[in-house]
Each structure stands twice: as C-alpha cells, then as structure tokens.
C-alpha positions as CSV (number, residue, x, y, z in Angstrom):
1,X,95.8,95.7,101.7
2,X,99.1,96.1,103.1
3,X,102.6,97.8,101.6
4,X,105.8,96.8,102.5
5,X,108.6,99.4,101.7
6,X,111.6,97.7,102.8
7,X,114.8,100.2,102.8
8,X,117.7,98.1,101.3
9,X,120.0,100.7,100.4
10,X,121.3,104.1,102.2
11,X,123.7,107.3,101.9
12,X,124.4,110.3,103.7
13,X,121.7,111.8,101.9
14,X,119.2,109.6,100.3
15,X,117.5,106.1,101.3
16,X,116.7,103.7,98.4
17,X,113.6,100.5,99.0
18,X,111.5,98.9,97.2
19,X,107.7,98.7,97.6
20,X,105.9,94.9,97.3
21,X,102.5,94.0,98.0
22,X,101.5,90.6,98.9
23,X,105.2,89.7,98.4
24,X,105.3,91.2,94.5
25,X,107.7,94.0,93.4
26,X,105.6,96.9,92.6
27,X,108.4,99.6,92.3
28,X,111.3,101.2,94.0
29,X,111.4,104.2,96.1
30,X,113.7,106.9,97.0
31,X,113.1,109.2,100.4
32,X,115.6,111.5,102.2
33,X,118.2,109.8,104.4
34,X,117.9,109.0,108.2
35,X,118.0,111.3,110.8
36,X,118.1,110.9,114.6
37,X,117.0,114.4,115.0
38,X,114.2,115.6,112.2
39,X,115.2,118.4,110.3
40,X,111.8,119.8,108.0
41,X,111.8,118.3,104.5
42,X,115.2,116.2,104.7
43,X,114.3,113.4,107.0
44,X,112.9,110.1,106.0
45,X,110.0,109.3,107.8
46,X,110.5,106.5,111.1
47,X,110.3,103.2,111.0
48,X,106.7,101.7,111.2
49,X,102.8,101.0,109.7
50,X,100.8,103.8,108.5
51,X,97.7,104.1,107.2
52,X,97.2,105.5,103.1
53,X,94.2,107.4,102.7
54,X,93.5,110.0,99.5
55,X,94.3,113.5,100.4
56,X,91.9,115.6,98.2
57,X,93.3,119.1,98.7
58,X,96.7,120.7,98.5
59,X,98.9,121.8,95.9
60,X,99.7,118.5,95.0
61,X,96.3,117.2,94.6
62,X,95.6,119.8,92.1
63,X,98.8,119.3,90.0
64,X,98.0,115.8,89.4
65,X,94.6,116.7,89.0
66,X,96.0,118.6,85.8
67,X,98.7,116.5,85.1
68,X,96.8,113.0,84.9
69,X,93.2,114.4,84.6
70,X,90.3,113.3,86.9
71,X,89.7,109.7,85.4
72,X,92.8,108.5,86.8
73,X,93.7,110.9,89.7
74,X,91.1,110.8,92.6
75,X,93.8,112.1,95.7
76,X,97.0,111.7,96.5
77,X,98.2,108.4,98.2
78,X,98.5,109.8,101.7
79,X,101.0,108.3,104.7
80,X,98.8,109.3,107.6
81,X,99.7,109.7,111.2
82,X,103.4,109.7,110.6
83,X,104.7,110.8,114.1
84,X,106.5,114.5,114.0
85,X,105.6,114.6,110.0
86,X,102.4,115.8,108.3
87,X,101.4,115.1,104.6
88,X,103.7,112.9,103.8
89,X,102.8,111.5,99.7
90,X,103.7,108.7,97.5
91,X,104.3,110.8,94.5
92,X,106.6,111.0,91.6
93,X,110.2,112.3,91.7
94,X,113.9,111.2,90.8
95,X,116.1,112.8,93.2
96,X,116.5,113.2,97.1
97,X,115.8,116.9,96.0
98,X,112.2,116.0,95.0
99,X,111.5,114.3,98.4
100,X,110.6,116.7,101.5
101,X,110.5,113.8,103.7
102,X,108.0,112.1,100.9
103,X,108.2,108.9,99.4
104,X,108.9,108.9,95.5
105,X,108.4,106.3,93.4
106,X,110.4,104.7,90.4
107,X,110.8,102.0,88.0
108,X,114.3,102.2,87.7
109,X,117.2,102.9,90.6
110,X,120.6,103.7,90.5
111,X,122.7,103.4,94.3
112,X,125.3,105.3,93.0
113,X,123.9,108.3,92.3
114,X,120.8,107.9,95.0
115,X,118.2,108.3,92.1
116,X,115.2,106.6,90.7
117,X,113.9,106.5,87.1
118,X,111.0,106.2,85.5
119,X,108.7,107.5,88.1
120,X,105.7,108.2,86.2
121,X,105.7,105.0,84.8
122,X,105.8,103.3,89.0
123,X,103.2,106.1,89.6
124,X,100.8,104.8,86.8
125,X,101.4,101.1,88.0
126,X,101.0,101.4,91.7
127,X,98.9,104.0,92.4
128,X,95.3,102.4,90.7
129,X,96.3,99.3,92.7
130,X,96.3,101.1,96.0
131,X,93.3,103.2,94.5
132,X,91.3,100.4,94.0
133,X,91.7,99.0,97.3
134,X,90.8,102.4,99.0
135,X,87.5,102.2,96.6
136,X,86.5,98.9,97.7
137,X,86.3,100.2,101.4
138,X,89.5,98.3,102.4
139,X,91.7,99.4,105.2
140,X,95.3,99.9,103.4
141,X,98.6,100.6,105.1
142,X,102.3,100.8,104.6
143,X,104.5,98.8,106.6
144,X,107.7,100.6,106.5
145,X,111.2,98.7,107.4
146,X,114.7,98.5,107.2
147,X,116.0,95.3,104.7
C-alpha cells in the first residue's frame, strides 16, 4: 500500500497536504514549514518515499495506548528512514506547534491560519486502513511530494 501526501499549500511556518491512497482523499495534513537547513522539531521532513512501520515504544505509543485503548491502537504509524530525522509519526494535532517535524492529521483545514481540524476523527479513519495493511504482511510507504 502506498501513501501519497501531496503538499499543496505553504507559509513561513507551516506546510498544509493532503493524504490519498489509491487516488482517494483520506485526510489532510499539517507539518512544520520547509527548511534548507534542518532546525530539530521545526522542519518538515524532505521530499521522498518512506517506509510506515508500527513503532511500539515511546511516549507516544503509550499515550495512545491509554487514549484509544489496545483494541484499536497497536503502534504508532511510523515514517522510517527519513534522512537527518528520527521517529517521525502520523499522529493527531491541530497546529504547527503540535508537529516536531511530524505529520498531523485532520479532517478539516484552514490556510489561513495553517491549522487542521478534526484530527481524531482523520486519525480514527486512516490509521486502521494503514493498520490493516501492515497486518496483512504488506509493504506500506508514503510517497511524499510537493502539489
């Protein structure tokens, strides 16, 4: 299974997309703004396509863990091998604040104000989808590009 986040939209400070699969809208997302020299938790992640694994430790892991309870949540949806990044999530969040160099996920977005809604409803959409897929054994990724 394959992800496309496609980046459409862009501020000094905050980089809106949208995440599809197979050509469906699944959500939109909302990561930290480009940067041609990283700075630690306020750079987007480059250009690229990453593998998704679950990550099964952390601090995340466990909040969710609480939050959603074990039935649902089995690891967070993990961008792997992210060049000069490490343990970069799809997780829920609303502002470029929540980020760290993460992708957050929404249902809602607004360009003005570089924010997306409704992110636990997007997390409770997309992330038994991508789940599932990791389950069955199959080799997921996330193809991230610019619109």
């Amino acid at each position: 299974m394959q992800l496309d986040l496609v980046r459409n939209v862009h501020d000094k400070e905050w980089t809106i997309g949208e995440i599809r699969i197979g050509g469906v809208f699944q959500c939109y997302t909302l990561e930290d703004e480009y940067r041609a020299v990283k700075v630690k938790a306020e750079t987007r992640i480059p250009e690229g396509v990453y593998n998704i694994e679950l990550r099964t430790v952390g601090g995340f892991h466990e909040k969710y863990l609480r939050k959603f309870g074990a039935a649902f949540h089995k690891g967070m949806l993990w961008i792997k091998n992210v060049p000069g990044f490490e343990y970069i999530l799809i997780h829920i969040g609303n502002t470029e604040k929540d980020t760290a160099g993460c992708v957050l996920v929404g249902s809602t977005r607004n360009v003005v104000t570089g924010t997306v809604g409704s992110s636990e409803v997007a997390y409770r959409k997309l992330y038994p989808v991508v789940l599932a897929a990791i389950q069955r054994g199959e080799k997921v990724t996330i193809s991230v590009s610019r619109k």
